[in-house]
N, CA and C of each residue as an Amber inpcrd file, in Angstrom:
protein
   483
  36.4890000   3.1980000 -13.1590000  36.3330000   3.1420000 -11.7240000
  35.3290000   4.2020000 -11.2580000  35.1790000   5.5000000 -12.0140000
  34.4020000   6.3050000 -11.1480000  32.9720000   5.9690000 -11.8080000
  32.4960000   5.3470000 -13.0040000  31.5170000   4.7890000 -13.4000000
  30.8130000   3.8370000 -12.0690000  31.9820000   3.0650000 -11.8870000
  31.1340000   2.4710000 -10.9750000  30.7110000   2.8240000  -9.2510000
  31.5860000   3.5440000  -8.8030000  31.3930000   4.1320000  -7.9850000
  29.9820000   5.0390000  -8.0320000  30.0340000   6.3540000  -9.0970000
  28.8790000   6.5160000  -9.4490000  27.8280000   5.9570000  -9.5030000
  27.9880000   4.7820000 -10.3010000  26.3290000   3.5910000 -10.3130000
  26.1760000   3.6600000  -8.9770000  27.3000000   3.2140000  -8.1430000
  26.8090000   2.4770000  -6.3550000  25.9270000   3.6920000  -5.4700000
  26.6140000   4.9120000  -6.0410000  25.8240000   6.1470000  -5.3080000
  24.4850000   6.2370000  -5.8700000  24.4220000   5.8370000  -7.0260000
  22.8320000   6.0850000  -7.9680000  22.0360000   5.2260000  -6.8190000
  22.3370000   3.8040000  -7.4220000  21.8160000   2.5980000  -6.4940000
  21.6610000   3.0730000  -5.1050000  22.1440000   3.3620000  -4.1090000
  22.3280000   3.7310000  -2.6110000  21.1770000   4.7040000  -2.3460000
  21.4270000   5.7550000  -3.3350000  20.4460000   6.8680000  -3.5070000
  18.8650000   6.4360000  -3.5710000  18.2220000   5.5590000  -4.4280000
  17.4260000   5.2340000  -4.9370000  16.8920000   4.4250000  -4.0940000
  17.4420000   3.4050000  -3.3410000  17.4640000   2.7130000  -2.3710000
  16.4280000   3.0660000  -0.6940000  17.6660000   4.2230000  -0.6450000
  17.1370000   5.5740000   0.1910000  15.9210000   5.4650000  -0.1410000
  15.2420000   6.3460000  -1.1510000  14.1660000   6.8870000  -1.4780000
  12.8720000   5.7970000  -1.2500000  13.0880000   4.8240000  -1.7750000
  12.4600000   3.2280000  -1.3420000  11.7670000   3.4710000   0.0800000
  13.1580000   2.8090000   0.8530000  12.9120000   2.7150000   2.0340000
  12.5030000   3.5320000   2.9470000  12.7800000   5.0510000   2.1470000
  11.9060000   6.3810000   3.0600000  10.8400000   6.3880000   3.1640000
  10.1100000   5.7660000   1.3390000   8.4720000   5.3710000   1.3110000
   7.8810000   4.6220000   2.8360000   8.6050000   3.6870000   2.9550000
   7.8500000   2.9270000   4.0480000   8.0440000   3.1100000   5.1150000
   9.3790000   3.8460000   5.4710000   9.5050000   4.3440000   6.9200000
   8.1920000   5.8490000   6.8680000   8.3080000   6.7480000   6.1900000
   7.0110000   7.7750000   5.8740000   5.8990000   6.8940000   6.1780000
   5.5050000   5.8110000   5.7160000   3.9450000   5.1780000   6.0100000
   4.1170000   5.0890000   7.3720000   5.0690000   4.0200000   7.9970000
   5.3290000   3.6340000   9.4330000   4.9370000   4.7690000  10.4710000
   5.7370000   6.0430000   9.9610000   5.5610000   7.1890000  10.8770000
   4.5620000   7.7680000  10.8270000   3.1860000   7.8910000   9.7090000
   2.2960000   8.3530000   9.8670000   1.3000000   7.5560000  10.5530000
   1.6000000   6.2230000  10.4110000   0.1880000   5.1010000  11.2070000
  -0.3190000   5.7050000  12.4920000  -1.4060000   5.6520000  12.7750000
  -2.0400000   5.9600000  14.2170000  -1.5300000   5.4410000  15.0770000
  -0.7340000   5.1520000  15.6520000   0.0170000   4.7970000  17.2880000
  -0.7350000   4.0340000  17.9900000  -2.1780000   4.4800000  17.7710000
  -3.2240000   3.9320000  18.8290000  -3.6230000   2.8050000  18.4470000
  -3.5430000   2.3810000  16.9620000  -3.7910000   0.5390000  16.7510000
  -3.3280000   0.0440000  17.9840000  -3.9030000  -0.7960000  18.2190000
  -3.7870000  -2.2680000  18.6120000  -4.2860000  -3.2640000  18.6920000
  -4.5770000  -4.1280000  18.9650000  -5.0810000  -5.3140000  19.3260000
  -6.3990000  -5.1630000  19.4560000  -6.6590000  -4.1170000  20.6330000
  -8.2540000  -3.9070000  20.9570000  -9.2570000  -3.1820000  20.3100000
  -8.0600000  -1.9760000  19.1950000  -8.5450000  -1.0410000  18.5680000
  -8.9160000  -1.8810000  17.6580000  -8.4820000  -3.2950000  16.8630000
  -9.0150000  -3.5180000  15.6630000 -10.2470000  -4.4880000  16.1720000
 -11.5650000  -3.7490000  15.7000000 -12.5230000  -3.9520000  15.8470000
 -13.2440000  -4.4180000  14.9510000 -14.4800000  -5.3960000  15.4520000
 -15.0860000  -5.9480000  14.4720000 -15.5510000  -5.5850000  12.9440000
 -16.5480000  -5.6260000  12.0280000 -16.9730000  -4.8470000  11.0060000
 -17.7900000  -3.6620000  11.3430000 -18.0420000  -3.8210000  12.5470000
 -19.1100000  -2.4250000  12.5710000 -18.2870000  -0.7270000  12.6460000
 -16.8230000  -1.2740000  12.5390000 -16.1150000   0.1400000  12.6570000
 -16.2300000   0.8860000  11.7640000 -16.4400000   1.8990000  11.1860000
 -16.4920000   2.6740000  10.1830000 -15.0040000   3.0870000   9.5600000
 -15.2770000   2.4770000   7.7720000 -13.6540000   2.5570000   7.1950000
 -13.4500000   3.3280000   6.6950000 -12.2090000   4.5780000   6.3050000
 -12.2440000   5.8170000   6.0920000 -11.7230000   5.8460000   4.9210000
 -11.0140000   5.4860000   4.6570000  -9.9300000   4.6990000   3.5500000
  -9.2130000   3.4610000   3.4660000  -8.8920000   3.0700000   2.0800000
  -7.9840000   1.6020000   2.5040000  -6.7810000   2.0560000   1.2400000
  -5.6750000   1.9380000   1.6210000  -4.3840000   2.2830000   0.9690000
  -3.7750000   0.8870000   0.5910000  -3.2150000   0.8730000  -0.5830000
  -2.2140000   0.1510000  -1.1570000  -0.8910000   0.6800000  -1.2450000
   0.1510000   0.4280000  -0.6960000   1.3620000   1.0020000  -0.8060000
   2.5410000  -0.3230000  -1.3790000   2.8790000  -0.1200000  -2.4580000
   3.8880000  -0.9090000  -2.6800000   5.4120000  -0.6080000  -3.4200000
   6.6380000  -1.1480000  -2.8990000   7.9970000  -0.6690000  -3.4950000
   9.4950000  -1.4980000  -3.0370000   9.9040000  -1.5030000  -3.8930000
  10.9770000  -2.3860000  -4.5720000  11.7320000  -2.9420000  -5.7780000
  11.8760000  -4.0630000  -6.0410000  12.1690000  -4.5100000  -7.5520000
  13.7810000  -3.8510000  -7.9150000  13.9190000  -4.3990000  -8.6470000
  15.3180000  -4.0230000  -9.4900000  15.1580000  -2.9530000 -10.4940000
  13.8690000  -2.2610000 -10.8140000  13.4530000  -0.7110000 -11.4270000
  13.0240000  -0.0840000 -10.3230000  13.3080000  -0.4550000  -9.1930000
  13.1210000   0.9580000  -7.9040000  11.8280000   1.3030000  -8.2030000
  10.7980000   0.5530000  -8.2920000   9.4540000   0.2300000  -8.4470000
   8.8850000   0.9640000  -7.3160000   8.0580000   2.2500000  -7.0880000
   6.8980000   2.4610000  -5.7730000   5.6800000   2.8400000  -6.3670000
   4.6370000   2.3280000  -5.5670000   3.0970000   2.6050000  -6.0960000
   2.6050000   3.0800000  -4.6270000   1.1910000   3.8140000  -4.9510000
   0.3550000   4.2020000  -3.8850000  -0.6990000   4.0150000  -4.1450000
  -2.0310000   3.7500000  -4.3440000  -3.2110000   3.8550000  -4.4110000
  -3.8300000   3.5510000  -2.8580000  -4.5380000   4.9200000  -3.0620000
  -5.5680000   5.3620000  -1.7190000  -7.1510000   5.8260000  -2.4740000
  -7.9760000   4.9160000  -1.7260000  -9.5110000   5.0490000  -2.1950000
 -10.2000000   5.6310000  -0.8550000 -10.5450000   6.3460000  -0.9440000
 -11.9560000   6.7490000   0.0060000 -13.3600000   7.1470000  -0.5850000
 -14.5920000   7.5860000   0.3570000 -15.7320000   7.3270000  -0.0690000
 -15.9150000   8.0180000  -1.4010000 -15.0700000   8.9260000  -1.3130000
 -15.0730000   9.8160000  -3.1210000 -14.2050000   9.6860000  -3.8660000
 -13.2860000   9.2680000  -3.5290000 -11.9890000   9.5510000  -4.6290000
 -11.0710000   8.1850000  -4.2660000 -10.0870000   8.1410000  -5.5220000
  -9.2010000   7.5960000  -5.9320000  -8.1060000   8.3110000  -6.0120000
  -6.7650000   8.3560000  -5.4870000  -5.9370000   8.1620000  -5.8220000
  -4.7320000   7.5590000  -6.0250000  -3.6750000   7.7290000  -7.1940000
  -2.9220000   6.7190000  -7.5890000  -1.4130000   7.4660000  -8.0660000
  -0.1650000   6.7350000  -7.5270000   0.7190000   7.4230000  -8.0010000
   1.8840000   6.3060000  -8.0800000   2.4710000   6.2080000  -8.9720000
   3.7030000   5.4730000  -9.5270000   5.1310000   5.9450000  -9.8200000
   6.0760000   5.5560000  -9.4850000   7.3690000   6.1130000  -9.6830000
   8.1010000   4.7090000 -10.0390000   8.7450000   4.6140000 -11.0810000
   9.9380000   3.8000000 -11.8820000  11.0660000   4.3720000 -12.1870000
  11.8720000   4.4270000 -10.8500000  13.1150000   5.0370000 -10.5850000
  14.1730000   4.8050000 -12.0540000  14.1220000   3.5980000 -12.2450000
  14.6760000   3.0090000 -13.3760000  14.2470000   3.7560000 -15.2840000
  13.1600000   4.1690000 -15.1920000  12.6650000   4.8530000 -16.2980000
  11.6290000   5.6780000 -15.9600000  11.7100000   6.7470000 -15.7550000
  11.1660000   8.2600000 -15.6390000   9.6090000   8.2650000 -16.7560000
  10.0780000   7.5040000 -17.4250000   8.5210000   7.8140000 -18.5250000
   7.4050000   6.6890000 -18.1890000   7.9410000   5.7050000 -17.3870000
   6.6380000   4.5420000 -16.6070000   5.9970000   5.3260000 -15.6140000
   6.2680000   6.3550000 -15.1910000   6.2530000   6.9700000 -13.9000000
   4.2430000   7.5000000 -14.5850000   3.3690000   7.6630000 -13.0070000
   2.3140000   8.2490000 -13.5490000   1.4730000   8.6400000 -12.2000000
   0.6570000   9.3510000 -12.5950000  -0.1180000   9.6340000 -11.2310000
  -1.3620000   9.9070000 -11.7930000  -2.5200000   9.6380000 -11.1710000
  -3.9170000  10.2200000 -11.3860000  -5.0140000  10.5330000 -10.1720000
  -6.0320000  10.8430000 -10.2500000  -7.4740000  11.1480000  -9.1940000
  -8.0930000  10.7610000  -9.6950000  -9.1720000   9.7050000  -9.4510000
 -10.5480000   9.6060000  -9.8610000 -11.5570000   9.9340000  -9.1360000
 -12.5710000   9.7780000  -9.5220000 -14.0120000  10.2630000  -8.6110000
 -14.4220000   8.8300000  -8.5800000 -14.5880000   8.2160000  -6.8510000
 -15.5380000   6.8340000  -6.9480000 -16.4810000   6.5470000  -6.8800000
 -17.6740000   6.0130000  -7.6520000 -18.7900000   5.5330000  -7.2530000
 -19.4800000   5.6360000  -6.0490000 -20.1920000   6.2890000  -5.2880000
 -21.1100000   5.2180000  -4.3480000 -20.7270000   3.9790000  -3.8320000
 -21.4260000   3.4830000  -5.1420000 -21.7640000   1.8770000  -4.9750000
 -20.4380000   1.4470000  -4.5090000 -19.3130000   1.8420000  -5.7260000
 -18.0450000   1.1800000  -5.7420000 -17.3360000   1.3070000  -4.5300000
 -17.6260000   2.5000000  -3.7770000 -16.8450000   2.6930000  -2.4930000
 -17.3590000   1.3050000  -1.1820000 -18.9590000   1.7220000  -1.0770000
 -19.9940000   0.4270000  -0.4700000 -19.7030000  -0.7540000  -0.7180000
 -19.5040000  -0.9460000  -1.6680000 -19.3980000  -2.7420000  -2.0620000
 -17.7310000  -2.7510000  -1.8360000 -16.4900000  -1.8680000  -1.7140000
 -14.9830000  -2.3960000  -1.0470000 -15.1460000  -2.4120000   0.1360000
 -15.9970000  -1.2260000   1.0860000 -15.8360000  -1.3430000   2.8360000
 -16.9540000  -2.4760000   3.2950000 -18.0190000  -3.0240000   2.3440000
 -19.0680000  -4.0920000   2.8510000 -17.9840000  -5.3020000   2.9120000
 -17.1340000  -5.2790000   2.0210000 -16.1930000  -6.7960000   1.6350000
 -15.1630000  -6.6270000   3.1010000 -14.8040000  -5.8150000   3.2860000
 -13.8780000  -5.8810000   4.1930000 -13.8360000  -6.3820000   5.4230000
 -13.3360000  -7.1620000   6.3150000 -13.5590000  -8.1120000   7.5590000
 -12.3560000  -7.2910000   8.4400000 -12.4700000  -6.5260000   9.3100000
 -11.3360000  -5.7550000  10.0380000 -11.0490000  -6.6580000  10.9820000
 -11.6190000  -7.8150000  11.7040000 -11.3360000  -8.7770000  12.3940000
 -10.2130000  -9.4790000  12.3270000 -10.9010000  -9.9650000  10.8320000
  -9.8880000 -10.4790000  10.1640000  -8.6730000 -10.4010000   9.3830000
  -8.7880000  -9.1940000   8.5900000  -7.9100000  -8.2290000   8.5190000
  -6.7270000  -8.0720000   9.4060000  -7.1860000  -7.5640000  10.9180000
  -6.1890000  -6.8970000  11.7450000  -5.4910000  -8.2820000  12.3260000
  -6.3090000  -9.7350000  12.4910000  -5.6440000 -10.9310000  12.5200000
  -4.6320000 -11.5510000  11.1560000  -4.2730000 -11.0790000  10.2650000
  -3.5490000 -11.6820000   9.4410000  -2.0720000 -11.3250000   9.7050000
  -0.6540000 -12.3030000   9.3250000   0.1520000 -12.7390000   9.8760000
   1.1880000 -12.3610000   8.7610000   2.1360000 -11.2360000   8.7840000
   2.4580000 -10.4820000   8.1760000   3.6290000 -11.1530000   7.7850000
   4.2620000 -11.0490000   6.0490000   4.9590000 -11.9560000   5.7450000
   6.7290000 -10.6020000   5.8580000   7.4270000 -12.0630000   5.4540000
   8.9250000 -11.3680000   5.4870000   8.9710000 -10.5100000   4.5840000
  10.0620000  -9.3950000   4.1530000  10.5940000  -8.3370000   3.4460000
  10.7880000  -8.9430000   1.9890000  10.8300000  -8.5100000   1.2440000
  11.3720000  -9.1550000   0.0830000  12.2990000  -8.9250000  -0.8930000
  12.5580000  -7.1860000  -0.6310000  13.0340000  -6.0290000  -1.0040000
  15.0610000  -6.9340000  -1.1890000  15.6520000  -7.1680000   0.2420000
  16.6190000  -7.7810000  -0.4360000  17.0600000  -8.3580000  -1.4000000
  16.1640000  -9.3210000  -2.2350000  16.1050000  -9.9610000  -2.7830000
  15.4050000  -9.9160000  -4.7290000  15.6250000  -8.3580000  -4.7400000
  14.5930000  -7.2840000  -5.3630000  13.2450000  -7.8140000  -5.5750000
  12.7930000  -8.0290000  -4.4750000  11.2390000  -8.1360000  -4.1490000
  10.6420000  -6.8510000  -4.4360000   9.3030000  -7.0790000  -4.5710000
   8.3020000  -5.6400000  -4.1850000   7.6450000  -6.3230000  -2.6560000
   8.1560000  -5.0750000  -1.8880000   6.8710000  -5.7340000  -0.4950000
   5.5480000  -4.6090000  -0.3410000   4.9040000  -5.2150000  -0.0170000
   3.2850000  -4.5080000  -0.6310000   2.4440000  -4.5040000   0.8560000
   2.1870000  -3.1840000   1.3140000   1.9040000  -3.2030000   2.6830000
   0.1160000  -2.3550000   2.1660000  -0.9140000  -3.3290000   3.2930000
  -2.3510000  -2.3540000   2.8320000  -2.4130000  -1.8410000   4.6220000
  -3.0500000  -0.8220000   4.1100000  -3.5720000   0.1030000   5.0370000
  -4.8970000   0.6430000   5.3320000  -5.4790000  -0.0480000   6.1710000
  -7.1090000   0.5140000   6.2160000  -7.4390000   1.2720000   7.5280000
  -7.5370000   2.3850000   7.1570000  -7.9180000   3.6920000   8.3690000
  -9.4520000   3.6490000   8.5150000  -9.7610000   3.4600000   9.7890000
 -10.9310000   3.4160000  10.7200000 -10.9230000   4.5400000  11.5490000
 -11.8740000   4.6300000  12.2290000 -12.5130000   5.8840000  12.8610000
 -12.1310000   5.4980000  14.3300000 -11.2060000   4.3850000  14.5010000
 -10.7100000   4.4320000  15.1770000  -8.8140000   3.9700000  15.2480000
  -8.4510000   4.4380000  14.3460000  -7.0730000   4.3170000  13.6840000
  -7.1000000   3.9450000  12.9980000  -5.4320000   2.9360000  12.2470000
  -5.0560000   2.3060000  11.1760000  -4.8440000   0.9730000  11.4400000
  -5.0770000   0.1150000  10.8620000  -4.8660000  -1.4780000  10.5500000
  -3.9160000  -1.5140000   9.3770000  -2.4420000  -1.9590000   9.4820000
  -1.3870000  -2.2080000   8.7040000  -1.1890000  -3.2640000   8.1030000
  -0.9970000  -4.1980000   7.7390000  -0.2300000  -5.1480000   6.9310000
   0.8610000  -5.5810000   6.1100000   2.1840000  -6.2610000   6.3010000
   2.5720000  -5.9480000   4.9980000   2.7280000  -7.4400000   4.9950000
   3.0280000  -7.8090000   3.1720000   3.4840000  -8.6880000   2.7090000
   2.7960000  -9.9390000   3.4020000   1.3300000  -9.9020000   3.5730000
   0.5930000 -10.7920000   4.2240000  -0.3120000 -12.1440000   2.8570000
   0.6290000 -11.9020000   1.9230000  -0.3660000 -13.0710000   0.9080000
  -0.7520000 -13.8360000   1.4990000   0.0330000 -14.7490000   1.7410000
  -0.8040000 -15.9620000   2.7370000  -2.6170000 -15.7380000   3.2620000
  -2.5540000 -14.5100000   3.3860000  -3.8690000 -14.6000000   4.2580000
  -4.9880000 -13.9270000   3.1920000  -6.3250000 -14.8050000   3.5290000
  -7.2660000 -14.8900000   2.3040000  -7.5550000 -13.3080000   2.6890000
  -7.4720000 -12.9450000   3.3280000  -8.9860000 -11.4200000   3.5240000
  -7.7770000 -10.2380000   3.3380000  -6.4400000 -10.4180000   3.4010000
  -5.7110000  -9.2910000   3.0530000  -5.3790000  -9.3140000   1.2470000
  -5.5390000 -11.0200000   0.8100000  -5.3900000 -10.7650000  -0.5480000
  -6.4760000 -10.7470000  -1.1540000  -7.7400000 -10.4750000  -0.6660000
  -8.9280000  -9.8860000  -1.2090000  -8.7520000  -8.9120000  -0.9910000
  -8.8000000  -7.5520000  -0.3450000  -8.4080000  -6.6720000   0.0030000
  -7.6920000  -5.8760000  -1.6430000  -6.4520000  -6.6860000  -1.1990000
  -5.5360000  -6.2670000  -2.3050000  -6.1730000  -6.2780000  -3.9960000
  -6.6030000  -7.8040000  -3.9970000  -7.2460000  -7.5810000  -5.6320000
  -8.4930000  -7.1170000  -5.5290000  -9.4450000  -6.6400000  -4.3240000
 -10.1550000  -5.4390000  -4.8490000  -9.8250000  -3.9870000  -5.2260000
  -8.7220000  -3.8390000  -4.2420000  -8.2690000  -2.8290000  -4.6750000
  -7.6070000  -2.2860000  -6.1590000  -6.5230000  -3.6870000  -6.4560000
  -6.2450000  -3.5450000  -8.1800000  -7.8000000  -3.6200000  -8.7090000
  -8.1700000  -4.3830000  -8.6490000  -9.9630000  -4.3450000  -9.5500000
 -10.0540000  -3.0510000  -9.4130000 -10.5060000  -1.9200000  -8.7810000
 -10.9410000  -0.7170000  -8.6920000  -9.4650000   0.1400000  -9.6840000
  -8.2490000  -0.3440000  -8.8310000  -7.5770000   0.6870000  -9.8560000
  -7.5760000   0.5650000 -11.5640000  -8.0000000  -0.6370000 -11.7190000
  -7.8730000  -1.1480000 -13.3100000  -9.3120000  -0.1860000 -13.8770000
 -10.7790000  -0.5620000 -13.4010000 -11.8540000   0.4040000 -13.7610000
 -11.4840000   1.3550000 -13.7150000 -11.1200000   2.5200000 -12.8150000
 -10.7800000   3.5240000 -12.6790000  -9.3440000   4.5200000 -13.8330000
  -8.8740000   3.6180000 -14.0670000  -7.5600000   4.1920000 -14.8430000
  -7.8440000   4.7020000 -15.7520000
């Protein structure tokens, strides 16, 4: 009996930590998005973040690219030795050719899907900070320019690793 009790506190615990990830993103977003703030392509992009966490291994990832750097950090609540973090230095080019691809129009129009996390989903929220706030997303597959977005971003983390 106290085995399992124990597990439920592990689980509960871990859980926590999850869902702090994304309430932490929520609370840092710029306030000032909105509607009017997301502006065409001519806005200047500062960074674009990948944040993702869930799964039945208490799965969280981060990767954040800006005009110089990469970074990347992983936690596998479930096994401590999957866990990893790194910095890279980015390209130029490589930075130019992710913010040329990017459509903030379109972007800030895509239609954000349900949670998935109940269900030990991973829900996978991108984040692209402009010079005039943040443009959020989560769990938007459906929409072509947020899942470009996304597999440029894995493309870059895969070169980069």
């Amino acid at each position: 009996m106290k085995d399992a009790v124990k597990s439920n506190i592990i689980w509960v615990v871990k859980m926590l930590m999850i869902l702090s990830v994304f309430t932490l993103i929520g609370c840092k977003e710029n306030k000032r998005t909105s509607p009017r703030n997301m502006v065409g392509h001519t806005e200047t992009i500062l960074s674009v973040k990948v944040v993702s966490a869930g799964g039945e291994l208490e799965f969280s990832s981060s990767t954040v690219i800006d005009k110089d750097s990469m970074h990347y950090h992983r936690t596998v609540a479930a096994n401590e030795a999957d866990n990893m973090a790194y910095n890279r230095k980015v390209k130029p080019e490589d930075w130019k050719n992710l913010v040329d691809k990017i459509d903030l129009k379109m972007f800030g129009a895509a239609k954000e899907g349900h949670s998935v996390q109940p269900v030990d989903g991973i829900d996978t929220k991108i984040i692209v900070t402009t010079g005039a706030g943040d443009i959020s997303k989560m769990n938007a597959h459906d929409d072509p320019e947020w899942k470009k977005i996304l597999d440029d971003v894995e493309q870059y983390g895969a070169q980069y690793k």
